[in-house]
C-alpha positions as CSV (number, residue, x, y, z in Angstrom):
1,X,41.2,-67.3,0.7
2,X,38.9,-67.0,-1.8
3,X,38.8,-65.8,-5.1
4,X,39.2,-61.7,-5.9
5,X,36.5,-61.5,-8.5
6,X,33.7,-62.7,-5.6
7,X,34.4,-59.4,-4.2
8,X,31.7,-57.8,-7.5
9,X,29.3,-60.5,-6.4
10,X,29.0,-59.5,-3.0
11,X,25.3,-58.5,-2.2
12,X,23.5,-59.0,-5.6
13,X,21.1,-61.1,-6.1
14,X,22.3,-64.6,-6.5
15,X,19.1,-66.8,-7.4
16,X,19.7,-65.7,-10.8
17,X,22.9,-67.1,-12.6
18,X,24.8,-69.1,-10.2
19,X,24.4,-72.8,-10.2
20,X,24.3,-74.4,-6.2
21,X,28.1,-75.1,-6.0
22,X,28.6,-70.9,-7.0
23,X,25.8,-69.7,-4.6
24,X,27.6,-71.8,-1.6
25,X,31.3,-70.7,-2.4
26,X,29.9,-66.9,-2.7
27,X,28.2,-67.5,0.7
28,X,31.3,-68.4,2.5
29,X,33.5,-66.1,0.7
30,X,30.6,-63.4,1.9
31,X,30.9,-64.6,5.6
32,X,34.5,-65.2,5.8
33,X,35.0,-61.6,4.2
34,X,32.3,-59.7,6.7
35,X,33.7,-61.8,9.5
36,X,37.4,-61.6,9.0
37,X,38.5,-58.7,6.6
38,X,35.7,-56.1,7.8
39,X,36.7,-56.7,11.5
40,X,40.2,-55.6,10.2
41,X,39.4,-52.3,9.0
42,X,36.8,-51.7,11.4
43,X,37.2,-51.4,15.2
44,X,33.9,-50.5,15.5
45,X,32.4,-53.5,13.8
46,X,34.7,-55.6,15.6
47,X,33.9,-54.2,19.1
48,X,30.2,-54.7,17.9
49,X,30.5,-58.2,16.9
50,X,32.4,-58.8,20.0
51,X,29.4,-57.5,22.2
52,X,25.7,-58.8,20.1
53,X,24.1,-61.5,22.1
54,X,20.6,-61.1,20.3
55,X,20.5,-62.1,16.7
56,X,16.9,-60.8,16.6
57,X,18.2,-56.9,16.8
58,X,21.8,-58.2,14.6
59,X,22.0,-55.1,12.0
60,X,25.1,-53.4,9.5
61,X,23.1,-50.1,9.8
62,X,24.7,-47.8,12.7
63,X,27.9,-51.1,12.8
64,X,30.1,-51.3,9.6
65,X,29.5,-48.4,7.6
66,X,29.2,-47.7,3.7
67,X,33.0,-46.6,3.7
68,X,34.2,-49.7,5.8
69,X,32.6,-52.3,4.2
70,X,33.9,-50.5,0.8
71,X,37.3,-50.2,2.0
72,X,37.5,-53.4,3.1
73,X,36.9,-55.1,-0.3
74,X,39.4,-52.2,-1.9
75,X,42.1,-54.0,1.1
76,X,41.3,-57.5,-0.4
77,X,41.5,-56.6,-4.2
78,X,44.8,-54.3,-3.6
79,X,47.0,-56.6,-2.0
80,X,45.7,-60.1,-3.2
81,X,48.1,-61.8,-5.0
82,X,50.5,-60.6,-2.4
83,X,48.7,-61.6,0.3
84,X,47.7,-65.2,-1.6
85,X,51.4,-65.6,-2.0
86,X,52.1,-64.4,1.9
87,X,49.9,-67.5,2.6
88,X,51.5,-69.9,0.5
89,X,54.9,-68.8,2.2
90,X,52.9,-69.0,5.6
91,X,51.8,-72.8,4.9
92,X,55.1,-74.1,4.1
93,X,57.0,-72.3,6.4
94,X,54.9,-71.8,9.5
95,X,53.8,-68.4,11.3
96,X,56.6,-67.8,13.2
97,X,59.3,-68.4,10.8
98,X,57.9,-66.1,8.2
99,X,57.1,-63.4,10.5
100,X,60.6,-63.6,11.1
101,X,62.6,-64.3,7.6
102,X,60.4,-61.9,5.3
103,X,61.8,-59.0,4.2
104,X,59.8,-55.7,5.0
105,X,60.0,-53.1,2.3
106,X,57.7,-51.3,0.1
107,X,58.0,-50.8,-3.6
108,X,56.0,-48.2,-6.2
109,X,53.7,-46.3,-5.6
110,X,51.0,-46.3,-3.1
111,X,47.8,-48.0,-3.0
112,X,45.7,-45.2,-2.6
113,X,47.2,-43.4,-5.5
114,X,47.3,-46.1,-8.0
115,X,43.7,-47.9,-7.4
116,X,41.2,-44.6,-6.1
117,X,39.3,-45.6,-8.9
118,X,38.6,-49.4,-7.6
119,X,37.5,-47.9,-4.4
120,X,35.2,-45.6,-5.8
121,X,33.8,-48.7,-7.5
122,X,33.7,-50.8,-4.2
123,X,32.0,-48.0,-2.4
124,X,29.3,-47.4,-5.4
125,X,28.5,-51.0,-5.4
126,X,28.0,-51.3,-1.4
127,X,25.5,-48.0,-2.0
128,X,23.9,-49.3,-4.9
129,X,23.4,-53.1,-2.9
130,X,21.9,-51.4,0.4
131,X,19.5,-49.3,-1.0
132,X,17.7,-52.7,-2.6
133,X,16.3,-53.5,1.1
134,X,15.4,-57.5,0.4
135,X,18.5,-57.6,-1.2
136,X,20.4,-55.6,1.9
137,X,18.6,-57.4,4.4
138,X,19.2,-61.1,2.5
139,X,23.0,-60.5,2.9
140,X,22.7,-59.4,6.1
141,X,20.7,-62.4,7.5
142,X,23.3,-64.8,5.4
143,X,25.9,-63.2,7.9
144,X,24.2,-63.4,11.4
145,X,22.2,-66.3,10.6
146,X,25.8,-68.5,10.0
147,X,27.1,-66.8,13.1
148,X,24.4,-67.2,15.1
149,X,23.7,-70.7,14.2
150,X,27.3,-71.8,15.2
151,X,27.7,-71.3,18.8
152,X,31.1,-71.9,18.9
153,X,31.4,-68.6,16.6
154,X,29.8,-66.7,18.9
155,X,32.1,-67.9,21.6
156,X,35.0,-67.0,19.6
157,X,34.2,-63.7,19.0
158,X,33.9,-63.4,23.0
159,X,37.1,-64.6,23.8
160,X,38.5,-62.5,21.1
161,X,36.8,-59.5,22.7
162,X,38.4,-60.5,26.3
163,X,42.0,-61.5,24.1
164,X,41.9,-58.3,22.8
165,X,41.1,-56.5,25.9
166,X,44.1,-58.3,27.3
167,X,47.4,-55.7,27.3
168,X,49.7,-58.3,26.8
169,X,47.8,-58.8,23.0
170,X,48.5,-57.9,20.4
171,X,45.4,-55.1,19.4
172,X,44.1,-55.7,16.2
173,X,43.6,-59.7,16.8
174,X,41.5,-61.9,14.3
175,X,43.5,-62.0,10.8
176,X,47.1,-61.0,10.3
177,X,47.5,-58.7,7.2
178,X,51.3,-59.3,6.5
179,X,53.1,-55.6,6.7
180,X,50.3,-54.4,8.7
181,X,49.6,-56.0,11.9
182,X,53.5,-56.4,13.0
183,X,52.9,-52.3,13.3
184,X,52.7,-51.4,16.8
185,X,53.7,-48.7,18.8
186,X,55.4,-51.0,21.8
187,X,54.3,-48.6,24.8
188,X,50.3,-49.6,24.9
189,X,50.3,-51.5,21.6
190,X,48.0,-49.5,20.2
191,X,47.7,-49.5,16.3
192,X,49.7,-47.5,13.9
193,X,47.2,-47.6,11.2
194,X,43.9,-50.2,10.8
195,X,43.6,-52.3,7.6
């Protein structure tokens, strides 16, 4: 997992400040998040990735929107340290042993009510970042160049499409986000909510 402050480096300009080891770590954080946490809250952006063959016409515009993209990064600063902790519990105890020993519960307020202002932040930033074009199009080529240049990801992400596709699977597929994905409605496992 990496780090929560990444998440206001994402898309600016890194040839600045950063020394080699910083640029690579925000690269793969950048990846890993756009691969991973935007599939999440995005069906459409999963389906697309699932389908693209051609990295020549490989584009956000039209495929993960403004909102997603902002919402996404929102998901990952909201429920980090509990999610960073999830995984520690994870490691140590394996998958299935978790999923079946944690206690489900929550506590406070929601989300949504007590961090609005952190999206509206996220979601200014994403604007702000795609309007610079060589900037928008740098970040974008980061993306599809890694995943294009690893066959095996490409692979993956077809045999995710055809997992997910699959009835007997669960829906939502690539990453687990503890208290989220365990939400289905048991008839045609469709998702409750995205995230």
């Amino acid at each position: 997992m990496f780090e929560r402050d990444l998440l206001y480096k994402f898309r600016k300009n890194i040839e600045d400040d950063l020394s080699p080891e910083d640029k690579e770590l925000l690269i793969k954080s950048w990846i890993t998040f756009i691969g991973a946490f935007c599939r999440s809250v995005s069906y459409h952006w999963k389906s697309y990735l699932s389908k693209i063959g051609n990295r020549d016409v490989a584009e956000f515009r039209l495929n993960l929107t403004t909102s997603d993209e902002a919402f996404a990064m929102w998901v990952v600063f909201c429920k980090y340290e509990e999610a960073k902790k999830d995984a520690e519990e994870i490691i140590r105890m394996g998958m299935d042993h978790w999923k079946e020993n944690r206690k489900k519960k929550r506590v406070g307020p929601h989300d949504s009510k007590e961090c609005m202002k952190d999206y509206v932040g996220f979601y200014n930033q994403v604007v702000e970042c795609r309007k610079n074009k060589e900037l928008d199009k740098f970040w974008q080529d980061v993306f599809f160049d890694d995943l294009f240049q690893d066959p095996q990801k490409s692979k993956q992400l077809q045999n995710k499409k055809n997992e997910d596709e699959d009835p007997n699977k669960n829906g939502c597929g690539e990453i687990e986000l503890p208290g989220v994905d365990e939400e289905f409605v048991s008839d045609n496992q469709t998702p409750i909510h995205q995230v």
